[in-house]
C-alpha positions, 0 to 999 in steps of 0.5 A, a space after each residue: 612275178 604276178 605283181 601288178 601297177 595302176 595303168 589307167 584306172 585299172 590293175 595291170 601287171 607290171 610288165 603290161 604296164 612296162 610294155 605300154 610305157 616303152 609303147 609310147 613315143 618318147 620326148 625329152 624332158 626340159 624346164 619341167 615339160 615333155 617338148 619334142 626334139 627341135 628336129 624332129 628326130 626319132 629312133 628306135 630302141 630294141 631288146 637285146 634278148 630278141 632283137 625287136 624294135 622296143 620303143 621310138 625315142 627323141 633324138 637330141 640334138 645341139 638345139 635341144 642341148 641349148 634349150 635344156 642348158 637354158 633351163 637348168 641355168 634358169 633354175 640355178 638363178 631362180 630362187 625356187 631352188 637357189 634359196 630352196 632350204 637343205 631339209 626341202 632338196 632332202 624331201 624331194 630325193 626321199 619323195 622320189 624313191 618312195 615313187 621308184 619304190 612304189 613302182 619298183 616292179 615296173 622298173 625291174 620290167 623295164 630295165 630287163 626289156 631294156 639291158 637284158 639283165 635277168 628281171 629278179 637281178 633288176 627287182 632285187 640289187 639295181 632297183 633296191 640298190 637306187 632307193 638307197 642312194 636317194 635315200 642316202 644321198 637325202 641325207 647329205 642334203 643337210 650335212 654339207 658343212 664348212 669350217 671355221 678357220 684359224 687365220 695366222 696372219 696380221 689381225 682379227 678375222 673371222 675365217 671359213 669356208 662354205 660348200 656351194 653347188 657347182 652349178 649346171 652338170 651334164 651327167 652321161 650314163 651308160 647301158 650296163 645299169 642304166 637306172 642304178 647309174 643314173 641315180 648314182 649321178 642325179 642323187 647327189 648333184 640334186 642334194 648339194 643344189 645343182 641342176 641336172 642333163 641327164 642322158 642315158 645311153 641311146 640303147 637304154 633310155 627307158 627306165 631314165 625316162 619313166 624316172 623323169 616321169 616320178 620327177 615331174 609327180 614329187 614336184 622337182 621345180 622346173 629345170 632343175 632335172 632335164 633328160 635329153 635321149 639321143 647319142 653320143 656323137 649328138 647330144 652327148 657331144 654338144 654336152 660336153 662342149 657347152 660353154 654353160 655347162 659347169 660339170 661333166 659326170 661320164 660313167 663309160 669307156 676309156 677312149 670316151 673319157 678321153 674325148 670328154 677331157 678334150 671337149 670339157 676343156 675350152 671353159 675347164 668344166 669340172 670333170 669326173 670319170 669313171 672308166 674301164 676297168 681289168 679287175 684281178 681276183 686273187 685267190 689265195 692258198 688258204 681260201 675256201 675254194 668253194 666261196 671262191 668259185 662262186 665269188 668268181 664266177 658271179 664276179 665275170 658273169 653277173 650282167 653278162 659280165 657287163 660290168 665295169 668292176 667285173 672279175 675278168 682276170 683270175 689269179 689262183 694259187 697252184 693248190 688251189 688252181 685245177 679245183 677253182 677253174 674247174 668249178 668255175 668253168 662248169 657254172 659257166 657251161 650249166 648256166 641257162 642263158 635266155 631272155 631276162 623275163 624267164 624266170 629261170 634265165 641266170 645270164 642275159 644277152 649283151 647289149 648288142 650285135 657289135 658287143 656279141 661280136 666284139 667278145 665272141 672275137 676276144 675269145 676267138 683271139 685269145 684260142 688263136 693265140 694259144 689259150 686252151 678254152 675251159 667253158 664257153 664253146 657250146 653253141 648259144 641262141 642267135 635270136 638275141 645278142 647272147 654270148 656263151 659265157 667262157 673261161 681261158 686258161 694258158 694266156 700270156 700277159 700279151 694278149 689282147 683277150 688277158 690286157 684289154 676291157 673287153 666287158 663280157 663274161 670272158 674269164 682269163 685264170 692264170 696260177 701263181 706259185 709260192 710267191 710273195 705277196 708283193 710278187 701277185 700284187 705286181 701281177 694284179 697291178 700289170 694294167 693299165 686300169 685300176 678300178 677294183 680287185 677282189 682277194 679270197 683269204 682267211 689271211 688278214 694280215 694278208 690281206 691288208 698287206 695286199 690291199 694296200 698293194 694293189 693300185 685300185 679304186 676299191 678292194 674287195 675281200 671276200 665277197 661284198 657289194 658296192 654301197 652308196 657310203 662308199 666311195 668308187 672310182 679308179 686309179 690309172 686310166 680308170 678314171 679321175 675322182 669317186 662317186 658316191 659317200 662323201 667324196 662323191 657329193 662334194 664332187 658337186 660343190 665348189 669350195 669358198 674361203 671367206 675372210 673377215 676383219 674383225 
């Protein structure tokens, strides 16, 4: 990847230029300026693939979080964007991914230095990926219609119902997609005319804030978008409490969605979440076992099975089951794990020291439990914060290691006989989480069968990807109401009725 950028005046490669721009000592973004924390506060940020200190960011704090809410509720009452027409908030979102597209390889360095995530993975899905949705989300802007209504009451009206912006919306993002899920985020709320706080997770600030950045260069009015770094306890907190704000979007564990409802409660702030997930992939008798084992296998590890839709419980017909772990567990033995900017690493680090630790203690519990270990005993570099990636078989419904998200390349397989399909849906559904599934079949009437079976959010057969057209979020505790498609953008509206006597 020898592509380069302008830094300076001059022609750099775009991982020079990456290393440069995490360099830098970081502010926040408020009101259209770079202003450092009321505080002070600064910390640091590192790779996860070498453990070194990568970039010295502003830590925001309940001060900051007043001054930012100041500015986008500014925004909201002046008519640069309350009045700003539909086809104006379009461009600016189209402006901007022709700016994430022109220093799309600087992005993929820097999302890479940030996550660990292999650099062709961030150059090719999430950096692509977030272009779309701007684009498609720009195209919303102009299509955000009422109706007309038909009245049966006494009279003559005239009745409809207009969609207007919801207003100021925190949106907290976390450190598995950084970009990709804060452009999920901002894109929509932008295009129905809302004012945004952006805050990126604590350990992967840095491509949200070179986004501030092309913000700034498309001319986004002051306040409409503001981005505040620090943690959650901090910023994130004071966040989702503040009585100014009118919405939170919060991408993120269960037990921090919790906290979230709790907090959004004193002025019952509209809430949106997207939360854990346990995610079944079924693979039926008359399967191709081989799209199979790679769709399973790219389903738990890709991102180092950091993935909140990741394929962590695999259900496999008997005929099929020895031929399917097996070809799983020996991708998961050859694949070269390394730093993301080599460019023959096929999985990344974790995120951190506690997360290598937290899935190296689920694998350990579930062999203490009596699961038999396919793939994922060799020995992994302690440079980085790297996990083998690992394959069980034997677990009990019980375990820890089978029920809980544990977001890392841990697969559990289990087999199934020659049940009905209401009997494997069961099994799929024994979860507290409901965000995806995935079914391997040749069987369509199966298929649809099952997927209206399956209590979850998205249903994925044979292969395929997420899309911004589509909705996504889940059932049960993985959350409340969807992103992206239609669903998604009204979720920044509010709906208004209108009635008038004619």
């Amino acid at each position: 990847m020898a592509s380069t950028a302008i830094l300076d005046g001059q022609q750099v490669p775009s991982l020079d230029r990456a290393r440069a721009f995490a360099a830098q000592k970081h502010a926040l973004f408020i009101g259209g300026r770079w202003v450092e924390s009321v505080e002070g506060r600064l910390f640091d940020t590192h790779d996860p693939a070498t453990m070194a200190r990568l970039a010295q960011v502003a830590e925001a704090r309940e001060a900051d979080v007043d001054a930012a809410v100041r500015a986008a509720r500014g925004a909201m009452d002046c008519s640069d964007w309350r009045d700003m027409k539909p086809a104006a908030r379009a461009r600016l979102l189209n402006r901007l991914a022709d700016a994430l597209e022109a220093n799309a390889d600087e992005f993929a360095a820097l999302e890479t230095l940030d996550n660990g995530m292999p650099r062709g993975d961030a150059r090719y899905f999430h950096i692509p990926h977030a272009i779309e949705t701007l684009r498609y989300n720009a195209g919303w802007a102009t299509k955000l219609n009422g109706e007309t209504i038909a009245l049966s009451g006494m009279g003559d009206w005239h009745a409809y119902t207009l969609r207007e912006p919801v207003g100021v919306v925190a949106q907290i993002v976390p450190w598995n997609a950084p970009l990709a899920m804060a452009v999920a985020k901002v894109a929509p709320a932008i295009a129905a005319g809302c004012a945004v706080i952006l805050k990126p997770a604590e350990e992967t600030p840095l491509t949200a804030l070179r986004l501030a950045h092309l913000v700034a260069e498309v001319g986004f009015p002051d306040g409409v978008f503001n981005l505040l770094t620090g943690f959650g306890e901090g910023a994130g907190a004071a966040l989702t409490a503040h009585p100014g704000v009118d919405k939170v979007t919060f991408t993120g564990s269960t037990e921090v969605g919790r906290l979230i409802l709790r907090a959004a409660a004193g002025n019952f702030k509209r809430v949106t979440l997207e939360l854990g997930g346990k995610t079944p992939v079924i693979v039926l008798p008359d399967a191709d076992p081989a799209r199979a084992i790679q769709g399973a296998a790219r389903s738990i590890f890709t991102n180092a099975g950091q993935v909140c839709n990741a394929g962590s419980r695999l259900f496999v017909h008997d005929r099929l089951f020895d031929e399917v772990v097996e070809g799983v567990a020996h991708i998961a033995d050859a694949m070269k794990l390394g730093s993301g900017l080599e460019s023959d690493t096929q999985m990344g680090p974790v995120i951190s020291a506690a997360q290598r630790d937290r899935v190296r203690g689920y694998v350990r519990q579930g062999i203490e439990a009596g699961a038999a270990l396919q793939a994922g005993s060799r020995a992994v570099d302690d440079g980085g914060y790297f996990v083998a990636p690992s394959v069980l078989t034997g677990t009990s419904a019980e375990m820890a290691v089978r029920r809980e998200e544990i977001f890392g390349p841990v697969l559990c397989a289990m087999p199934f006989g020659d049940a009905d399909l209401d009997r494997i849906a069961a099994e799929a559904n024994d979860t507290d989480y409901g965000l995806g599934a995935v079914l391997w079949t040749n069987d369509l009437s199966a298929a649809h069968r099952l997927a209206r079976r399956i209590k979850a959010g998205t249903v994925r057969v044979n292969g395929g990807g997420l899309d911004p057209a589509l909705p996504f979020g889940g059932f049960k505790q993985s959350g409340w109401g969807r992103e992206n498609g239609r669903e998604g953008i009204e979720a920044y509206t509010e709906t208004k009725a209108v009635a008038i006597a004619i």
